[in-house]
VMD Tcl script that draws the C-alpha trace (Angstrom):
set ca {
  {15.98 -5.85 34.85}
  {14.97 -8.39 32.42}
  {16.78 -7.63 28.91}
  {15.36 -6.70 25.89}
  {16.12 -6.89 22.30}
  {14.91 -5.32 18.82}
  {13.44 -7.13 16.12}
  {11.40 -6.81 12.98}
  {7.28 -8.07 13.01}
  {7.17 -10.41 9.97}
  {3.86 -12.21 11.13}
  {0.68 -11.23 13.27}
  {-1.84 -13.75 13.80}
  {-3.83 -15.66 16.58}
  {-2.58 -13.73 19.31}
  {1.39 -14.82 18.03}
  {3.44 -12.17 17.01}
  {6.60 -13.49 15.03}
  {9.83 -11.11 15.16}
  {13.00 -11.61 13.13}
  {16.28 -10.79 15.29}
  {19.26 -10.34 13.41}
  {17.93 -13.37 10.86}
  {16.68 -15.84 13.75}
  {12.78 -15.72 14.15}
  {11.04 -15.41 17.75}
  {7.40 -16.36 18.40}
  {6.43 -13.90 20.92}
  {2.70 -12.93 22.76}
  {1.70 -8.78 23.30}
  {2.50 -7.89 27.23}
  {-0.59 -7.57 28.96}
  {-0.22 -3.95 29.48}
  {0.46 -2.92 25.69}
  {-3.02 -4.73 25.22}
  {-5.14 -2.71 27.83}
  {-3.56 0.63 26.17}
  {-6.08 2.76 24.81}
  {-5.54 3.52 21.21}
  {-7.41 4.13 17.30}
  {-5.27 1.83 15.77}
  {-3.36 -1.56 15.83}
  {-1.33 -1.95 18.27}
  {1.12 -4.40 15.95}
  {1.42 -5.25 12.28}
  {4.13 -6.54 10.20}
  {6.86 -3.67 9.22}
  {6.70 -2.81 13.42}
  {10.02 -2.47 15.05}
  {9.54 -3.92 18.62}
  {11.33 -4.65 22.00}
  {11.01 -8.08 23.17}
  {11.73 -9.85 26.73}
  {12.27 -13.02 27.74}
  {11.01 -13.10 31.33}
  {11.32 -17.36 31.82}
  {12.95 -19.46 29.38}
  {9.85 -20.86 27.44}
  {8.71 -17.61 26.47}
  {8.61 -14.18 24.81}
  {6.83 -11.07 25.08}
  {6.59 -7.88 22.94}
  {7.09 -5.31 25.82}
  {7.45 -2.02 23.46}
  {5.93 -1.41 20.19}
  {8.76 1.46 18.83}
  {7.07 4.52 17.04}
  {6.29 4.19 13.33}
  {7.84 6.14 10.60}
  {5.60 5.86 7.94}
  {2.10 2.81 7.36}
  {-0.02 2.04 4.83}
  {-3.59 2.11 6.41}
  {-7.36 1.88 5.66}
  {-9.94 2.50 7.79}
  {-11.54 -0.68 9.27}
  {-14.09 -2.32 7.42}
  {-17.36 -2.26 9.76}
  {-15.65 -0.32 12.36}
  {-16.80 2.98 11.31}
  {-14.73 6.04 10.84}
  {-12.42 6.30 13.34}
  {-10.52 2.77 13.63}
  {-7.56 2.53 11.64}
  {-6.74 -0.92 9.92}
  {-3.17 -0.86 9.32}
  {-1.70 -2.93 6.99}
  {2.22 -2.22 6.53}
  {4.03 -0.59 8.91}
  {7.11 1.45 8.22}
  {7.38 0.41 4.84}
  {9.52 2.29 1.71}
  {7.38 1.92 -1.27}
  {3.99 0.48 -2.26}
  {3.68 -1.37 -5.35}
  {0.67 -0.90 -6.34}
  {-0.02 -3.30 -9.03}
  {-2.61 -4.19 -11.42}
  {-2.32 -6.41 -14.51}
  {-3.37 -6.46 -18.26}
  {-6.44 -8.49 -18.88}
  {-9.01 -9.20 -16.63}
  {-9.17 -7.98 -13.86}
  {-9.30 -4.77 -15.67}
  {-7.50 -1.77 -14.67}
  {-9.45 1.08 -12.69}
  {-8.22 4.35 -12.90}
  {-10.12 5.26 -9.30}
  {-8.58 2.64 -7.15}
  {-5.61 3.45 -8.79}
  {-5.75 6.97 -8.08}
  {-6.66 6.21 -4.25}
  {-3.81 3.96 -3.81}
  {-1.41 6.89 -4.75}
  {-3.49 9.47 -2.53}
  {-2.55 7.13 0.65}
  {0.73 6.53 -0.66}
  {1.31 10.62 -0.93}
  {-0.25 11.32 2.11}
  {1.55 8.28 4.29}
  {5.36 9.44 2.31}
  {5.25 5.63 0.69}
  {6.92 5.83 -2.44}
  {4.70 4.45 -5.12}
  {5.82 2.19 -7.99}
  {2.86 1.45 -10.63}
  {3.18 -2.34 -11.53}
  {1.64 -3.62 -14.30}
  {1.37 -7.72 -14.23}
  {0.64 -10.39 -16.96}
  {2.90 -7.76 -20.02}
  {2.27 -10.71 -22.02}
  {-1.79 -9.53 -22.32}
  {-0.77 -6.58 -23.42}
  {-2.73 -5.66 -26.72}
  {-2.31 -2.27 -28.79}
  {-3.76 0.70 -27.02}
  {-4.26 -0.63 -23.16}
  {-1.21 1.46 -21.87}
  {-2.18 4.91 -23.42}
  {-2.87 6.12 -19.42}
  {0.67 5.56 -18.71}
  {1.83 8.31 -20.32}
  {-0.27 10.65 -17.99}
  {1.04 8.56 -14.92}
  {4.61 9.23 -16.42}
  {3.92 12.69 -17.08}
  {3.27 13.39 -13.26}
  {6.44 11.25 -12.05}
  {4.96 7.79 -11.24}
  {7.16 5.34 -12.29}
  {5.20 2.63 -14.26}
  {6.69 -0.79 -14.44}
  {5.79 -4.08 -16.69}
  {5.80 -7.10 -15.55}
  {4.97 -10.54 -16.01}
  {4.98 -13.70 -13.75}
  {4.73 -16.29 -16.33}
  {7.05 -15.25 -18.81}
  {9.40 -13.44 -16.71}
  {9.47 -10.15 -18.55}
  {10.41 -6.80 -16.07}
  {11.24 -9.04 -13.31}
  {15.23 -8.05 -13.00}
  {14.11 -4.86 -12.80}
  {11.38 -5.54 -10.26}
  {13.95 -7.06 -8.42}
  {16.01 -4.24 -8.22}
  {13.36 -1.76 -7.29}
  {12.61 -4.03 -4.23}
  {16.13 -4.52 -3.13}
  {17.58 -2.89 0.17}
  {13.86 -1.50 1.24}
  {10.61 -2.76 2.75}
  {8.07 -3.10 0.32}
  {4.30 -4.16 0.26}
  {2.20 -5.15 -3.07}
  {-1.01 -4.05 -2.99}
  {-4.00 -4.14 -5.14}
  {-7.62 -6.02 -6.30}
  {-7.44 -9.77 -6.15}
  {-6.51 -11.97 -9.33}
  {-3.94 -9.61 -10.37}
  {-1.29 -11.87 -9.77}
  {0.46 -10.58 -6.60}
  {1.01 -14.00 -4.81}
  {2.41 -14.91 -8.28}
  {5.19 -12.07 -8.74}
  {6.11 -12.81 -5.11}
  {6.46 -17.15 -5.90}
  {8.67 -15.87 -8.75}
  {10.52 -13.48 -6.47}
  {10.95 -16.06 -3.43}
  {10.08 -19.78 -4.52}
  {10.37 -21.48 -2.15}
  {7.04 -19.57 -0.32}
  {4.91 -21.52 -2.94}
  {1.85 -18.84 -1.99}
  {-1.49 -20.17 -3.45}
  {-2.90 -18.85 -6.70}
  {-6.16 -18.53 -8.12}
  {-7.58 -17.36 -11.45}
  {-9.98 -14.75 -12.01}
  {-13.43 -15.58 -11.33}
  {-15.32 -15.95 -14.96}
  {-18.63 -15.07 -13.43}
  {-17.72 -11.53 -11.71}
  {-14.57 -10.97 -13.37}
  {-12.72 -10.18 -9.89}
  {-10.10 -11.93 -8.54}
  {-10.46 -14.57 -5.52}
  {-8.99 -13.87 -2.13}
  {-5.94 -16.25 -2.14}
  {-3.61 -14.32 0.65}
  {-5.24 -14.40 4.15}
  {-2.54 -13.24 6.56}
  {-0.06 -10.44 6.19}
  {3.52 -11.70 6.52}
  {6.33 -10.00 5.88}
  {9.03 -12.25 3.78}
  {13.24 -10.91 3.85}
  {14.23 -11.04 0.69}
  {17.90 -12.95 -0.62}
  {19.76 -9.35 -1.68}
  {18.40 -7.39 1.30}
  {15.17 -5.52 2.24}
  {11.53 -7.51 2.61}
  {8.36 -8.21 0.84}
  {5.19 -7.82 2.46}
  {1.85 -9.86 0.77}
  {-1.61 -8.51 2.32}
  {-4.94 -9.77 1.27}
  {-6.57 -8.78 -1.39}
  {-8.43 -5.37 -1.48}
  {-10.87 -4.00 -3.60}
  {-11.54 -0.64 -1.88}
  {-10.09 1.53 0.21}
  {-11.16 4.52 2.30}
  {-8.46 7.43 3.18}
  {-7.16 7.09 6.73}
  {-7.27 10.61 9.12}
  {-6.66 11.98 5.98}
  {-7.17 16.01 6.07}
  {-9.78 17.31 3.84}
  {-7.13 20.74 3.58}
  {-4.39 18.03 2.17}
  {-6.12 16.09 -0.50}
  {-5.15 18.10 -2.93}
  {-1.22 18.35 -1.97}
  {-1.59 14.05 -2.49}
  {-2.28 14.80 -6.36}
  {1.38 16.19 -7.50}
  {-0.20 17.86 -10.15}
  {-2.87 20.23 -8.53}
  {-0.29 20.45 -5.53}
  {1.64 22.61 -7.92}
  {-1.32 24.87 -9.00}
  {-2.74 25.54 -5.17}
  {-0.67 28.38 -4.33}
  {-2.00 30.54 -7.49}
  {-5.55 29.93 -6.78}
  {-7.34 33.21 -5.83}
  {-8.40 31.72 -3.00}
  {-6.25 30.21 0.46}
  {-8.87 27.63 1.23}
  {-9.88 26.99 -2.57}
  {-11.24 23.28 -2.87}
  {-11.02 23.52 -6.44}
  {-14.44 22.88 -7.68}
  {-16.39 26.06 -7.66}
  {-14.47 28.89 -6.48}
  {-13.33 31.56 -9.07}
  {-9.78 32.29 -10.64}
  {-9.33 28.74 -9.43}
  {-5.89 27.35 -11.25}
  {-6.33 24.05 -10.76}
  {-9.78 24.40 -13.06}
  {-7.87 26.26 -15.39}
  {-5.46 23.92 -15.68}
  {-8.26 21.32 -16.24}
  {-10.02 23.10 -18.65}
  {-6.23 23.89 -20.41}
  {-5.96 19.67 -20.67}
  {-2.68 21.01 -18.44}
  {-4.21 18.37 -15.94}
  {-5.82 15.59 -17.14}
  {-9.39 15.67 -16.74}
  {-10.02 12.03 -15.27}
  {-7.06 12.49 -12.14}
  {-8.80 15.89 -11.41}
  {-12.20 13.89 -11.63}
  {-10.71 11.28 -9.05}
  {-10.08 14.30 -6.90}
  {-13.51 15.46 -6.87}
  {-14.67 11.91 -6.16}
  {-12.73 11.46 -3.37}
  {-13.18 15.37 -1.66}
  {-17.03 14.54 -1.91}
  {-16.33 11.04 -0.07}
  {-14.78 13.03 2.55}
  {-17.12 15.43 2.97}
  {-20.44 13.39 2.92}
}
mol new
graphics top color blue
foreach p $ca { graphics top sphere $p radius 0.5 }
foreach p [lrange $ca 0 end-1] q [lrange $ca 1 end] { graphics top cylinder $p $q radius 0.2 }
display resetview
């Protein structure tokens, strides 16, 4: 029986899968068989915990992909519906950043992020990048984050503001940044591991959108434990096999409300004696979250 090992995926690309063992990175290839398997998913993405063999001495193979506990997921662009693009797997927290200054903050991208987080147990951190932007007024929505129990943290890459404390947050778990393009991700991450160097760009003055500057995902250990994942850029997501019964347990605030609706199946947008709307109506629930709800039921539902 040839022996096998466990390792971490820290790289997928080209057909190379690269797997940290105990500190010493392997390049390995899929085993035929895991690659003929049917599946809806990806069968291996940074944050996978995997067996591999060595069946001759020039070689390794990934000859068991171990369950996941928890991924951060989209579905496929192009693919249609039912192909899952999976980003992160098994990861602790999402930081889900944006930045003061262009590119702006939106509240619905925002508000999606958190729904996957929710409904894939991710713990999400808020991260707000470039503090030293900040002018009077632009952090006003924070207090309704803060108000629900999102933790909101600011940052900033050039001047070094927050980033003790981002440090700390990151420590001992596997993280993955995510967000639109030009908010400074690859940026936080040179400050947080120099010696990656990750390539920058600025925010594009015609569109006002950030340029793609990460192309692979690679998953980077960090110096006090844990590690750091970097994806591409994204600018929208769409819920993965995400129950249309559940959206409303992946806002924390309407969660709370569903069981005193007058109504078991109540989807909170027509039906009478409907707490959630009462809330709404109250300003108990703010009125652009319960709007992102809406927004994103109707997505589901064609």
């Amino acid at each position: 029986m040839v022996e096998t090992i466990e390792g971490l995926v820290v790289r997928s690309t080209a057909g190379f899968i690269d797997v940290d063992v105990d500190g010493e990175v392997l390049q390995a290839r899929i085993r035929g068989r895991l690659k003929n398997t049917a599946r809806t998913t990806d069968i291996c993405v940074i944050g996978d915990r995997v067996r591999v063999s060595c069946p001759d001495e020039r070689s390794y193979v990934v000859s068991e992909v171990m369950p996941r506990k928890t991924r951060f997921s989209r579905r496929q662009p192009g693919r249609g519906p039912n192909k899952e693009d999976v980003l992160v797997a098994n990861l602790d927290q999402l930081l889900i950043t944006f930045c003061h200054g262009p590119p702006g903050l939106k509240t619905r991208l925002l508000d999606r992020f958190l729904v996957i987080a929710e409904h894939q147990d991710a713990h999400p951190v808020i991260l707000m990048n470039k503090s030293d932007l900040h002018v009077p007024g632009d952090t006003e929505w924070q207090s309704t984050y803060g108000s629900i129990g999102y933790a909101v943290l600011n940052v900033s890459a050039r001047t070094g503001e927050g980033m003790s404390e981002l440090r700390e947050t990151l420590q001992g778990k596997i993280s993955a940044f995510v967000g639109p393009s030009g908010v400074g991700k690859s940026s936080l991450i040179n400050q947080i591991l120099p010696g990656l160097d990750l390539g920058t760009a600025s925010v594009s003055d015609h569109h006002g959108k950030g340029r793609h500057t990460t192309r692979v995902a690679t998953l980077h250990a960090l110096p006090a434990g844990g590690h750091l994942a970097d994806t591409p850029g994204i600018r929208e997501l769409g819920t993965w096999a995400l129950p249309i019964e559940e959206l409303d347990r992946c806002f924390p605030e309407l969660s709370s409300l569903r069981d005193r609706c007058a109504f078991r199946s109540c989807s909170h947008t027509h039906e009478p004696n409907c707490a959630v709307v009462e809330a709404v109506n109250a300003s108990t629930v703010d009125r652009e979250r319960y709007e992102s709800y809406v927004l994103l039921r109707q997505e589901a539902t064609g």
